[in-house]
C-alpha positions in Angstrom: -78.0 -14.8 205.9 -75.2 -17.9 206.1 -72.7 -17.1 208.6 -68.9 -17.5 207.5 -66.5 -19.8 209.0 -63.1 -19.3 209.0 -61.2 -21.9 207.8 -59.6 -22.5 211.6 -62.7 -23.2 213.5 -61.0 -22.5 216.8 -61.4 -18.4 215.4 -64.8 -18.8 215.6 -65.2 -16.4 218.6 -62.9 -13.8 218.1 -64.1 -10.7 220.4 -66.6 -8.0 219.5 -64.1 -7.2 216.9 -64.7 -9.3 213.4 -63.2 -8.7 209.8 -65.4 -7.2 207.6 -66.7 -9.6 204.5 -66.2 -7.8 201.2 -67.3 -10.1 198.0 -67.1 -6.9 195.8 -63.9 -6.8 193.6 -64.8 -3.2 193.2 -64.4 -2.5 197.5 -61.5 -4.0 197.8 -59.9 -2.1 194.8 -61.3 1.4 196.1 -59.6 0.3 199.8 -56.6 -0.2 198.3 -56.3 2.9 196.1 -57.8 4.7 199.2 -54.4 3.8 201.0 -52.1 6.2 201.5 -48.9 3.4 202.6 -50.2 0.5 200.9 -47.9 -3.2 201.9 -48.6 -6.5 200.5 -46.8 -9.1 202.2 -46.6 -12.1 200.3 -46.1 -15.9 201.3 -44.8 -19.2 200.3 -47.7 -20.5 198.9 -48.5 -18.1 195.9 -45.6 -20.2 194.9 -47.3 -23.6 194.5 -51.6 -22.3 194.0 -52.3 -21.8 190.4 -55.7 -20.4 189.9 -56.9 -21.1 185.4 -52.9 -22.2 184.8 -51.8 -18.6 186.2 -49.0 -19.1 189.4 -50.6 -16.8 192.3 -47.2 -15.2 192.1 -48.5 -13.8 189.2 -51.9 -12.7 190.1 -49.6 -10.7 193.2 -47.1 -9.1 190.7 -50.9 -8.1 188.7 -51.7 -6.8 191.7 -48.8 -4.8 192.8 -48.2 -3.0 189.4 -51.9 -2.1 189.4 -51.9 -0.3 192.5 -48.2 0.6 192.6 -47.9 -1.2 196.1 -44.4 -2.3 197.3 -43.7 -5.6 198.2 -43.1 -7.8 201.2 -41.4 -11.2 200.5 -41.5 -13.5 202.9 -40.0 -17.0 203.4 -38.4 -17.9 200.0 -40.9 -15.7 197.3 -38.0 -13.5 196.1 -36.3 -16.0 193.8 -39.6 -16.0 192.3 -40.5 -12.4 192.3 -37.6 -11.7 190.2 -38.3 -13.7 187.7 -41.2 -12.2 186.8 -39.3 -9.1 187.1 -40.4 -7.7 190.0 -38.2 -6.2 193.0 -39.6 -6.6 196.3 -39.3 -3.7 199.1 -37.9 -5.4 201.6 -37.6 -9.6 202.1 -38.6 -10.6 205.8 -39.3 -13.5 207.5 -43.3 -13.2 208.2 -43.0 -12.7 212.0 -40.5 -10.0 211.2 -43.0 -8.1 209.2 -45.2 -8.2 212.0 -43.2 -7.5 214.7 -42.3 -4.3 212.3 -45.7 -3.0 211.6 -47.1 -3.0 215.3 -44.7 -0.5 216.0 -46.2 3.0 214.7 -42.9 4.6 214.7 -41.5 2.3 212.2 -40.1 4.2 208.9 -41.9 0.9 206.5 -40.7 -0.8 203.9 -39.5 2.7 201.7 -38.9 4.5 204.7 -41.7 6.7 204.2 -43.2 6.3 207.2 -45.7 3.3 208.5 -48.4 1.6 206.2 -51.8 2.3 206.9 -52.8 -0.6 204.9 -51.3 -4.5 205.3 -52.8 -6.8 202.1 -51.7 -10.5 202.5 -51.7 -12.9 200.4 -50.3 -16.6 200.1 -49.1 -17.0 203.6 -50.2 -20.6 205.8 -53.7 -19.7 207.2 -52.3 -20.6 210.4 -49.7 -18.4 210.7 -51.6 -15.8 209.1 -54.4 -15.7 211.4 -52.0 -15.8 214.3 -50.0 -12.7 212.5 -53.5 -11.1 212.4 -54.6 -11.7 215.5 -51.3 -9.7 217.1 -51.8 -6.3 214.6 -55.3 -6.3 215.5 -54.7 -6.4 219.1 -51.4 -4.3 219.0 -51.4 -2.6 216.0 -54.4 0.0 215.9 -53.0 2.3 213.4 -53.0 0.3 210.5 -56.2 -1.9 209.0 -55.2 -5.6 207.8 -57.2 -7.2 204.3 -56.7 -10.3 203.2 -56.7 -12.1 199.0 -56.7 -15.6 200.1 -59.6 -17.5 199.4 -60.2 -18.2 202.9 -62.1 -16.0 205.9 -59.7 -14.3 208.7 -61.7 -13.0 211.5 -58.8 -11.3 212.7 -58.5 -9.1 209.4 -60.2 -5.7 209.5 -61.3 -6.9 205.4 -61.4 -10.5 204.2 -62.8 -12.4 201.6 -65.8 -15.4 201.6 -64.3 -18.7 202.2 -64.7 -19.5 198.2 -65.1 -23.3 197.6 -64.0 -23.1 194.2 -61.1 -21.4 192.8 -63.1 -20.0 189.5 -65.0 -18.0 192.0 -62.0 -16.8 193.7 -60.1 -16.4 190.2 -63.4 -14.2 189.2 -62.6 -12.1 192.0 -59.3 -11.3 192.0 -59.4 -10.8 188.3 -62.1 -8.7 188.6 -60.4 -6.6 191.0 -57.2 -6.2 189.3 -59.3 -4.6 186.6 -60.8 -2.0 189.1 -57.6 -1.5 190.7 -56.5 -0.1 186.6 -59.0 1.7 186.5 -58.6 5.7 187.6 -61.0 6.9 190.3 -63.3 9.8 189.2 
């Protein structure tokens, strides 16, 4: 058994608390239909990553429809977002997002009531890390999973740091397909 890096080596030792390595397309989709309050909060950079010619942008708005899970825009992903016709839930700045879901008495993005799930996807691994460090410290009500194709300790679910993008492109196709799929 290899142990996985993250991408940050300073996250190395991160407590007695360490995200949970999923490589199975399959998990991950049964998490996220297992949701009840679902949020993907999507970065800058699934506007410049292409993964087999396809813009990550699209690979999120795949994702979304799939699982009917409203979306987060941060930074300047809206533009985007509607031109592939999608309308996000709410546009926030990344540390806004955050600063919303450690607080359990937030309404979330639809004003349903809190998420129970946070995906992210596309967001500096910096900043993300950081952003998951805080909800797993201050956030205990809600579980954090990551689609990048790096490992983040500080999610509760993340992927393998994938060396190449086929086997990242693999998974994420793979689980948009499960995510069509009904449950039994």
């Amino acid at each position: 058994m290899t142990m996985t890096l993250p991408y940050h080596r300073v996250n190395v030792l991160t407590g007695t608390k360490a995200a949970r390595i999923i490589e199975d397309p399959s998990e991950y989709a049964h998490l996220i239909k297992r949701a009840r309050r679902p949020l993907l909060v999507l970065g800058p950079r699934i506007l410049s990553m292409t993964l087999g010619g396809k813009l990550l942008a699209e690979y999120a708005v795949d994702i979304a429809k799939a699982a009917d899970i409203p979306i987060c825009a941060t930074a300047h992903t809206q533009k985007k977002l509607l031109e592939l016709g999608v309308q996000p839930a709410s546009n926030y700045d990344l540390i806004e997002i955050i600063n919303h879901l450690k607080d359990p008495e937030w309404r979330g993005v639809k004003k349903e009531g809190n998420h129970d799930l946070v995906i992210f996807l596309g967001v500096r691994t910096d900043l993300g890390e950081q952003g998951l460090s805080t909800l797993k410290h201050f956030a205990p009500h809600l579980k954090t999973m990551t689609l990048c194709k790096y490992y983040y300790p500080n999610a509760s679910y993340s992927l393998p740091n994938y060396r190449k993008d086929e086997q990242w492109k693999e998974f994420l196709d793979n689980m948009i397909e499960n995510l069509k799929q009904k449950e039994a």
